[in-house]
Each structure stands twice: as C-alpha cells, then as structure tokens.
C-alpha positions, -999 to +999 in steps of 0.1 A: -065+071-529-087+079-500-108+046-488-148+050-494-163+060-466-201+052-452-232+074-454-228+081-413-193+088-413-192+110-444-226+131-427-201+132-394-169+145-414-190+172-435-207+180-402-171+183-382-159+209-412-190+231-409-181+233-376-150+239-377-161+270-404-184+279-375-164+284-352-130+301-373-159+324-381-170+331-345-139+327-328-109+332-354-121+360-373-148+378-361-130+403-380-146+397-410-172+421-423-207+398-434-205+421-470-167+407-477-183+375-476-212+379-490-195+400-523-164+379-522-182+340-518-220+343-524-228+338-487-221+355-449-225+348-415-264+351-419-270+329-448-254+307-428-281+310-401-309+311-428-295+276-438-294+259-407-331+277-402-342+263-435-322+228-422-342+228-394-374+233-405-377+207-428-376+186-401-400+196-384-379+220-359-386+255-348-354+272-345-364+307-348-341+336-366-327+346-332-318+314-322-301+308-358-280+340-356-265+329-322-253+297-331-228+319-359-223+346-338-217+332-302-239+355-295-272+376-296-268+393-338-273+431-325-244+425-298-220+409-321-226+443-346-222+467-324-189+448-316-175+437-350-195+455-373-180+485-394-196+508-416-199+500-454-177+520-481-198+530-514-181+507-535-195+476-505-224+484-506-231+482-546-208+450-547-238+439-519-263+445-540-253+429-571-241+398-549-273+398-531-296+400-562-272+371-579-269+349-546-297+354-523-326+373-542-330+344-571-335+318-544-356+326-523 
C-alpha cells in the first residue's frame, strides 16, 4: 500500500508526470497528429496549451497563446506544423468535429 503523501509532494509528483507527458509529446512523438488525440482522448497538444493558459491566468499571469503553444511544441506552433503536421483524411476530420463539439465546444 503506497504511504500518504503531503499536499507539496503530491503537487510535485503530478507536476513531474505532466512533464514528463510534455515532453514524450514534444520530444518522443512529435509524430502524433493533434486530431488522433483529440478524436481518440478528448484533448491535443493545444488544449494542453489552453490549460496551462487558463492555469495561468487565474493567477494572475499573462502567458499569452503564443507563449502557451511553445511550451508543448518546443517551439513556435506554425513551425512545428509545417514540420509534423499532415493533412486530415475525411473520416479525421468528422471524428474532429464530433470530438470537438463533445470535448471542447460544451466547455468553453
């Protein structure tokens, strides 16, 4: 049974696995295609973003979308898709929309 842990170290070990998504992501499988994500777990690369955005903000930080997009990327978002990024089949694009609608579009 795994020993209780303290507010601190439990904000430091979720923090640590973020990162560690982060940078398989960034590093590991730049790869992956944002609408795989996004129509296979609810969320991409840029929700990502939007979160840590949202993070910041209610703190009282300005990070602006740019700056966001970087820290997922590793880089500026347009380089990164014109690097990675492959066109969309059909069949993507409508999963997209329906994963969009259910996971993005009700939230906001």
């Amino acid at each position: 049974m795994p020993r209780p842990v303290d507010h601190q170290t439990q904000i430091e070990i979720e923090a640590a696995a973020f990162r560690t998504l982060r940078n398989h992501l960034m590093e590991e499988r730049p790869d992956v295609q944002n609408i795989d994500l996004m129509n296979l777990a609810g969320f991409c690369r840029n929700c990502l973003a939007r979160w840590m955005q949202e993070a910041a903000k209610a703190r009282g930080i300005d990070l602006t979308k740019d700056q966001a997009r970087e820290a997922f990327y590793g880089m500026p978002y347009e380089t990164w898709r014109e690097a990675n990024q492959t066109a969309a089949t059909e069949t993507q694009q409508k999963a997209f929309e329906t994963s969009f609608a259910e996971n993005v579009t009700k939230k906001t």
